[in-house]
C-alpha positions as CSV (number, residue, x, y, z in Angstrom):
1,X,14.7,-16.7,72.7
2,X,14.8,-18.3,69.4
3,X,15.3,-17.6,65.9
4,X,13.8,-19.5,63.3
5,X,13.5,-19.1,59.4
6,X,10.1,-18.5,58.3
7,X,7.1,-21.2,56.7
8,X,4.0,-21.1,55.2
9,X,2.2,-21.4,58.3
10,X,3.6,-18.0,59.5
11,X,1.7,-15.9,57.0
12,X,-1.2,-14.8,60.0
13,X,2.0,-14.1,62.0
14,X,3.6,-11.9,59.1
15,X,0.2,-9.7,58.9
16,X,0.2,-9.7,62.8
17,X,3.8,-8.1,62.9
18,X,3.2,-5.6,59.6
19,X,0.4,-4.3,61.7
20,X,2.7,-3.2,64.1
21,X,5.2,-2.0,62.1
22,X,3.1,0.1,59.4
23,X,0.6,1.9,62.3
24,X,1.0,3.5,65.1
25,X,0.4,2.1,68.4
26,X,-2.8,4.7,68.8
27,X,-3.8,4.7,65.5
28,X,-6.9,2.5,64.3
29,X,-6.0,-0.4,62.3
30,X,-7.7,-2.7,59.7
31,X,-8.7,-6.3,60.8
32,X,-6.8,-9.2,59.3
33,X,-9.5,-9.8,56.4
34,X,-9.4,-5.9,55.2
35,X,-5.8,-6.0,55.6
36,X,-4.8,-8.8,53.1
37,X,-7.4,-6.9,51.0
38,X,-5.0,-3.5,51.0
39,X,-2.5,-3.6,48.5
40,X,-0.2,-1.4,50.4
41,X,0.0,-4.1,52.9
42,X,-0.7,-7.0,51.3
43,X,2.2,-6.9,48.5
44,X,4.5,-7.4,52.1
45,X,3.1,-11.5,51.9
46,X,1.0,-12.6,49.8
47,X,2.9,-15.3,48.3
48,X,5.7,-14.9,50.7
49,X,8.3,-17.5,50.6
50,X,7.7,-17.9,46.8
51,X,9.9,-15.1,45.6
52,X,13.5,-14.5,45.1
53,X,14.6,-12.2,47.6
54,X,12.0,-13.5,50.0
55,X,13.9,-14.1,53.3
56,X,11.9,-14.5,56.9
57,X,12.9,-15.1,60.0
58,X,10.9,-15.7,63.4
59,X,11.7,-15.0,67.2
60,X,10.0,-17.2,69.2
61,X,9.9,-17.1,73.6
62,X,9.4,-21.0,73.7
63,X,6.1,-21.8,71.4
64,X,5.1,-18.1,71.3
65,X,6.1,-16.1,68.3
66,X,7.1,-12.4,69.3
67,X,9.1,-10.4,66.5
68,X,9.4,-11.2,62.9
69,X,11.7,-9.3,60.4
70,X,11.5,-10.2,56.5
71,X,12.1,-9.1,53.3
72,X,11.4,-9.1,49.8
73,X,12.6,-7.5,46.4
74,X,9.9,-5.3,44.6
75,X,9.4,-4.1,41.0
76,X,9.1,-0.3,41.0
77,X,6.2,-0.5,38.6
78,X,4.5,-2.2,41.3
79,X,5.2,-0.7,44.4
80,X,2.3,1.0,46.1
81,X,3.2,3.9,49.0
82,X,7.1,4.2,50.4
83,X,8.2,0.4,51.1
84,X,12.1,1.9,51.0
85,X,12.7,0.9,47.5
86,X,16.3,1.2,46.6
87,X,16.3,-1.0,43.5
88,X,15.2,-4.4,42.0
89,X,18.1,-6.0,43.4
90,X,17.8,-4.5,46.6
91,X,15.7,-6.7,49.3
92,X,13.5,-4.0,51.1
93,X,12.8,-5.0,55.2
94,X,9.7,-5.1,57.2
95,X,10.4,-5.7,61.5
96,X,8.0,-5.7,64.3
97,X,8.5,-7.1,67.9
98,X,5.2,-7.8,69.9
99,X,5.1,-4.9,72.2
100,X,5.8,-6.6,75.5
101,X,8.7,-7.7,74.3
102,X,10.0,-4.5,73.2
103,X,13.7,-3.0,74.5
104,X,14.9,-6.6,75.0
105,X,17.3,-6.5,71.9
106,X,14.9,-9.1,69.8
107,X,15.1,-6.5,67.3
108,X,18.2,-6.5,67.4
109,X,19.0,-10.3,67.1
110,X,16.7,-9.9,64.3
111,X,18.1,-7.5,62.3
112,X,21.7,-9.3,62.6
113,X,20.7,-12.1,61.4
114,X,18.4,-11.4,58.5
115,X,21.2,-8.9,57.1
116,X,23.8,-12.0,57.1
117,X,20.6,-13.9,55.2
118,X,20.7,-11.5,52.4
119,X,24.3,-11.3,52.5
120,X,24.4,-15.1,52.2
121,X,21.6,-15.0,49.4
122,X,23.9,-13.0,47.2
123,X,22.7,-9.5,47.6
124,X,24.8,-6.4,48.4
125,X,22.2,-4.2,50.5
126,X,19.1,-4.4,52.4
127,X,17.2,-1.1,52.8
128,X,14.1,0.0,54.6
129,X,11.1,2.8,55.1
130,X,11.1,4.6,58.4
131,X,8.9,7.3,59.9
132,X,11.5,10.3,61.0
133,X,10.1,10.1,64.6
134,X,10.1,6.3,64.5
135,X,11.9,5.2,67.9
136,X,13.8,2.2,66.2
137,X,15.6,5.2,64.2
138,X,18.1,4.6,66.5
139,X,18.4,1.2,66.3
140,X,18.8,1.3,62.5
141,X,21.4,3.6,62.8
142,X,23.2,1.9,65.6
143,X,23.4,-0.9,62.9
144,X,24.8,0.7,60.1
145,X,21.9,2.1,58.1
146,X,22.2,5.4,56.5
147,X,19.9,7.9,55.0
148,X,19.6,8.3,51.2
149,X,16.0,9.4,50.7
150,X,13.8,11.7,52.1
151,X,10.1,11.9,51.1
152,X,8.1,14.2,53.5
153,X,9.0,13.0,57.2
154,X,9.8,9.2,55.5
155,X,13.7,8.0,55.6
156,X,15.1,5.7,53.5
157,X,17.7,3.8,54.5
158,X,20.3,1.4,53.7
159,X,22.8,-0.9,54.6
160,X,25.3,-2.4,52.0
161,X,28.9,-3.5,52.9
């Protein structure tokens, strides 16, 4: 397994992976074309790579792309739903490993490295939205996120150094 930094010609990729992330595995989700059309997913990458604070990273198994985590900063006057806004200079985190691929520590590997990205890029935290029953809860916590929001059953959380 291999990680990569993310291009332009990942965008599909991106949309495949916030589809994982953002519904659950048994609940209906939009196709690709109604997808880029919501704004609650959509502000995740449209335009990604052309932002400050926009940091991607790919796993790949060979030529097959299986996880992606990424980030991006976000204005709190444009924020649509719970993205785990912490501030404007605060990259919030989207992750999603392709589900065979799942409990392999990709996620992991991930995770790692995109928080020594930011680090690298100057920033001092990177923070995420979580669904309390959300089996990578664990995993985020295992790395050294912690709570500071609650709103209904979705956790913010952050790590900073």
């Amino acid at each position: 397994m291999q990680i990569r930094r993310t291009t332009a010609s990942d965008l599909d990729f991106l949309l495949q992976m916030l589809l994982e992330a953002a519904f659950h595995p048994m609940a209906a989700r939009p196709d690709s074309k109604d997808a880029r059309n919501d704004p609650r997913l959509s502000q995740w990458i449209a335009g990604f790579g052309e932002r400050k604070g926009d940091i991607g990273l790919i796993a790949n198994n060979g030529n097959e792309s299986i996880g992606a985590a990424w980030c991006r900063l976000f204005s709190p006057t444009k924020i649509i739903g719970n993205v785990g806004y912490c501030g404007p200079d605060i990259p919030c985190l989207a992750i999603a490993v392709d589900p065979k691929y799942r409990a392999q520590g990709i996620g992991t590997q991930l995770l790692e490295t995109l928080y020594r990205e930011v680090k690298a890029n100057n920033f001092a935290a990177l923070s995420l939205a979580v669904g309390e029953t959300n089996p990578a809860m664990s995993l985020y916590k295992r790395l050294g996120y912690r709570e500071v929001n609650r709103t209904g059953t979705t956790l913010t959380m952050l790590k900073s150094s």
